[in-house]
DODRENMI-449549 format. One line per 8 residues: number of its first residue (from 1); for each residue y, z, x of N, C-alpha, C. Coordinates in pm, 1 decimal. Atoms other than C-alpha are relative to their C-alpha. Layout:
BEGIN
NUM) Y/Z/X/Y/Z/X/Y/Z/X; ...
END
This chain:
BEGIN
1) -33.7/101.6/-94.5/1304.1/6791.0/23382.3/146.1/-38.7/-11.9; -144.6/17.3/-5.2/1634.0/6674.4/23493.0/64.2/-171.2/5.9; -78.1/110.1/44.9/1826.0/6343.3/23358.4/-9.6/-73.7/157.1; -41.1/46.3/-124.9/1849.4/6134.7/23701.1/135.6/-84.4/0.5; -169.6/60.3/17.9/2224.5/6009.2/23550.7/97.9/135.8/5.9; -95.6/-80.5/14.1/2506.2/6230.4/23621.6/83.7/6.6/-152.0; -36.1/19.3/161.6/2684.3/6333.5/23287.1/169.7/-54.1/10.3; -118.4/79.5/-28.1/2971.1/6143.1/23166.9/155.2/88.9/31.4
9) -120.9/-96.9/-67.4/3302.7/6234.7/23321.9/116.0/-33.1/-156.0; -59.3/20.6/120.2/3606.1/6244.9/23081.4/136.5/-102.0/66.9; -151.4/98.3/-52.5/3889.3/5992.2/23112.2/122.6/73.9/-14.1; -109.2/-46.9/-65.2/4176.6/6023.6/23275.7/100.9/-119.8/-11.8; -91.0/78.4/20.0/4521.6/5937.0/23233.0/47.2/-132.3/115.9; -20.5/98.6/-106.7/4613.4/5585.9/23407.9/142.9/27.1/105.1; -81.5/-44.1/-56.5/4876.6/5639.4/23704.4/129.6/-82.8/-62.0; -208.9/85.3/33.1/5253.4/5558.8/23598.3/62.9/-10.0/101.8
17) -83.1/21.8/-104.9/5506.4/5442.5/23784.3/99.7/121.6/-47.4; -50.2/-98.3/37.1/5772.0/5732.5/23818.2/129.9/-20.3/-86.5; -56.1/5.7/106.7/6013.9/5751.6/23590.1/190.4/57.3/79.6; -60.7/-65.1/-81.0/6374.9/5836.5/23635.1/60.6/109.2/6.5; -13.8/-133.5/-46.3/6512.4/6112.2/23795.2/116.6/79.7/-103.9; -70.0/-73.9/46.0/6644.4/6394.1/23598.3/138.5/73.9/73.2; -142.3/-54.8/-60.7/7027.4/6519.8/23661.2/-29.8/148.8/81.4; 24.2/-150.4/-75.3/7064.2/6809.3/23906.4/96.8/95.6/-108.2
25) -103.8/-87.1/71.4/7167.8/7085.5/23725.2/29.6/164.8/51.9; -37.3/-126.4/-116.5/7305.1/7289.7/23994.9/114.2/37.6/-38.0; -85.1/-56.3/99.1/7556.9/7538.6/23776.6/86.0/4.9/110.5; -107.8/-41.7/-129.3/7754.8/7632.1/24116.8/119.9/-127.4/55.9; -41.0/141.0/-38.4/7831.7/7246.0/24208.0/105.0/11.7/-153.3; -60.3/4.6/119.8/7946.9/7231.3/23827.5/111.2/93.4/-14.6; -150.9/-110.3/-45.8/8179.0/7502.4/23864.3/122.6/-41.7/80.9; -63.2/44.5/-141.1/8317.3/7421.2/24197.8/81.6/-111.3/-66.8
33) -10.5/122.9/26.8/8382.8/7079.8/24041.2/113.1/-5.0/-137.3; -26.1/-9.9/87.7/8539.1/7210.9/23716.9/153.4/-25.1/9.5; -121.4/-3.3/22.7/8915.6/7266.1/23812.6/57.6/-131.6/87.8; -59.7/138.4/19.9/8944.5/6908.8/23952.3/-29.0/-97.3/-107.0; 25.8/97.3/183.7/8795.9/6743.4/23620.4/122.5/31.3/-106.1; -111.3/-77.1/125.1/9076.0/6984.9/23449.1/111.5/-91.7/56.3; -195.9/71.9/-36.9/9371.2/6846.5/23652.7/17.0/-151.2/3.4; 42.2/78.6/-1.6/9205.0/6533.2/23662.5/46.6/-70.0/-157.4
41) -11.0/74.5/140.9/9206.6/6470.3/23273.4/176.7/33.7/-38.3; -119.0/-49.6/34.7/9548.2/6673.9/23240.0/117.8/-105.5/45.4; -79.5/132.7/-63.8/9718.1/6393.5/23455.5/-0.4/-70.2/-64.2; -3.9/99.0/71.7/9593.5/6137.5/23256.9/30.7/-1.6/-137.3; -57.4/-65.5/136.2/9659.8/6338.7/22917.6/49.4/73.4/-53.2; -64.7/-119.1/0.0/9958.9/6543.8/22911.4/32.9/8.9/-155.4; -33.8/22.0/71.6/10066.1/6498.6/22619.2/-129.9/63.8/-151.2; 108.1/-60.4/51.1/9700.9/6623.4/22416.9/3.9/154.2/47.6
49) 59.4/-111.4/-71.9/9679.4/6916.0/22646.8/214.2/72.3/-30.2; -85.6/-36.5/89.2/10060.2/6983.6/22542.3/-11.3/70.6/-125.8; 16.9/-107.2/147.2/9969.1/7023.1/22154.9/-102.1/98.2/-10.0; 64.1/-29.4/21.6/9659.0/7157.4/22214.3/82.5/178.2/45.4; -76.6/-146.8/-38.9/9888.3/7452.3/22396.1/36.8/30.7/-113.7; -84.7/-50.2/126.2/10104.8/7468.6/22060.6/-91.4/74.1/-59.8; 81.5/-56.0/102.0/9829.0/7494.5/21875.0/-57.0/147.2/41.1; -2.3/-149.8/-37.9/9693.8/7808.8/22057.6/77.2/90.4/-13.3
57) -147.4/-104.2/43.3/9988.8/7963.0/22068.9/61.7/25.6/-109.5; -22.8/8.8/113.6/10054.3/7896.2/21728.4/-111.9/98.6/-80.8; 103.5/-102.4/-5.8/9730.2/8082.5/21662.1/-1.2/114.7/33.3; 16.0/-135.5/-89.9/9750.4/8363.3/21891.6/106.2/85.2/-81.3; -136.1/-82.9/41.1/10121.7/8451.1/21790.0/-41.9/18.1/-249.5; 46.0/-0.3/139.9/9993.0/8396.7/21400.1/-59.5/109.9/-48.5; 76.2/-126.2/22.0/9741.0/8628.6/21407.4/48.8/158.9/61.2; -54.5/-148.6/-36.0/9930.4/8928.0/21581.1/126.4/10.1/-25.1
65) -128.2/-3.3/67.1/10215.7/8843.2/21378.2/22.7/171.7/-97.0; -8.0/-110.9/46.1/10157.7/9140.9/21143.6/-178.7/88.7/10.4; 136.3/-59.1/-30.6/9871.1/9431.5/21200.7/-97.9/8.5/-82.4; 137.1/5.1/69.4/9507.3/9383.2/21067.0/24.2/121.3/-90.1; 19.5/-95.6/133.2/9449.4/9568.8/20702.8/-116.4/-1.3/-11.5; 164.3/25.0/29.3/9102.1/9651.6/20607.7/53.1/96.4/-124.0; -26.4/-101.3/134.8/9136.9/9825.0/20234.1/-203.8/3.3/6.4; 95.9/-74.4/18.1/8872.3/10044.7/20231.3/-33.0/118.4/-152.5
73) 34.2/-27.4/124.1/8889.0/10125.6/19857.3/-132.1/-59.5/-35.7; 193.4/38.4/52.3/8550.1/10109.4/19688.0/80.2/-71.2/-129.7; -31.5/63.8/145.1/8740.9/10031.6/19339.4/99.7/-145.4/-11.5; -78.4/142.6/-51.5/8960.1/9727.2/19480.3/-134.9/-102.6/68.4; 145.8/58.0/-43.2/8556.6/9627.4/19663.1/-59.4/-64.3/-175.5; 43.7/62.7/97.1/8443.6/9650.9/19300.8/57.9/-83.7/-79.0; -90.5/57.3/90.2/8712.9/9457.0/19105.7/-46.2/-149.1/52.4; -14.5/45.8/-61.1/8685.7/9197.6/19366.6/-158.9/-73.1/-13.5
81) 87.3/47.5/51.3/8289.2/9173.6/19295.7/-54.1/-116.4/-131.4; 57.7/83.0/109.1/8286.3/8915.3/18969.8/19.9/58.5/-114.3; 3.0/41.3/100.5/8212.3/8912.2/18648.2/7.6/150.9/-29.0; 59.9/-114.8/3.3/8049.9/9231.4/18617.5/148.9/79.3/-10.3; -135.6/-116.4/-32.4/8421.0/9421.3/18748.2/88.5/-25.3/-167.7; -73.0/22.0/182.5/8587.7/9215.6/18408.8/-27.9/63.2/-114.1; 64.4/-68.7/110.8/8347.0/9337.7/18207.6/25.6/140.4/-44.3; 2.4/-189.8/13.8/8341.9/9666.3/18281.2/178.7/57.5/-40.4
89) -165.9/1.4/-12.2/8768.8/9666.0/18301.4/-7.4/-19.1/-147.3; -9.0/20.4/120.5/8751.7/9537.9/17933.5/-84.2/101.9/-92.9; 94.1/-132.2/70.0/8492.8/9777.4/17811.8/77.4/139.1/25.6; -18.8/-147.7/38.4/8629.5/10079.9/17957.3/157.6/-44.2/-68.7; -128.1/-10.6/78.7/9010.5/9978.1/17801.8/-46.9/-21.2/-162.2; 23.3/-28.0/133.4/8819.3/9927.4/17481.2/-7.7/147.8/-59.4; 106.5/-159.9/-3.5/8687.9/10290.3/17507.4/120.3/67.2/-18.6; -119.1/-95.7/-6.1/9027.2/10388.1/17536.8/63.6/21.9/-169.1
97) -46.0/21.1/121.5/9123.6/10276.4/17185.4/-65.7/60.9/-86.6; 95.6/-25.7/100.5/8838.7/10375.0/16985.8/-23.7/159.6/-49.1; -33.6/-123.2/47.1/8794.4/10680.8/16774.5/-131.2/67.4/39.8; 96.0/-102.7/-68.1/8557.3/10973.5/16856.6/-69.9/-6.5/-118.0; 66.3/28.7/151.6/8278.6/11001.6/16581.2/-22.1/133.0/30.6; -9.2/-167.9/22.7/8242.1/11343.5/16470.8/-118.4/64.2/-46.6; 160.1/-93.9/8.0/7835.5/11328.5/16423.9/-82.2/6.4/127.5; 89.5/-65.8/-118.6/7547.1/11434.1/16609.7/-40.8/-113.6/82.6
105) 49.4/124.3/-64.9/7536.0/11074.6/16781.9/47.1/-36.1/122.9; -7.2/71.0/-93.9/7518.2/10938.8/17111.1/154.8/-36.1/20.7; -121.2/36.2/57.5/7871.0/10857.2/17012.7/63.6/125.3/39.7; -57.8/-105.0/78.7/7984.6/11181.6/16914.0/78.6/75.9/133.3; -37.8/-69.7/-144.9/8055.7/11328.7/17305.8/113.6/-47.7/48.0; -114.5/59.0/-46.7/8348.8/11088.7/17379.1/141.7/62.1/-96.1; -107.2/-89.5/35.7/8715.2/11202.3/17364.6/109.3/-78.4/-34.4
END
């Protein structure tokens, strides 16, 4: 047999009033719009937009002052690695000093 109550419904959110409106963000308008905001602020701040030139230019001409180096030595890479490069630099100039041993040891192969 069948319930003679309909089953319960589920609640629902209460209506809001709307809220407000999000900015258009029409990229083309923003564009269009861009090189009077530029001449716009430049009028009112020559003097910023002055150093900020130096400074570029100071930059630009800086960096193509003399031509990019990349040292592509592996043994100037390892030196350049830490502790490890000291170590090893001090060990092998020890190696250099030391006398050859003249038995059948682990030793004995160095010159």
């Amino acid at each position: 047999r069948r319930l003679p109550q309909d089953p319960p419904q589920m609640p629902t959110l209460p209506d809001l009033p709307a809220g407000p409106a999000l900015p258009s963000l029409n990229l083309s308008e923003r564009l269009a719009a861009l090189p009077t905001k530029y001449l716009y602020v430049l009028s009112r701040f020559p003097a910023v937009f002055l150093f900020g030139y130096v400074v570029v230019l100071s930059i630009i001409i800086g960096t193509c002052w003399r031509p990019l180096v990349v040292s592509t030595d592996i043994t100037e890479f390892r030196k350049v690695a830490g502790d490890v490069a000291l170590e090893y630099d001090v060990y092998s100039e020890a190696l250099k000093f030391t006398r050859a041993v003249k038995n059948q040891t682990s030793l004995g192969d160095r010159k």
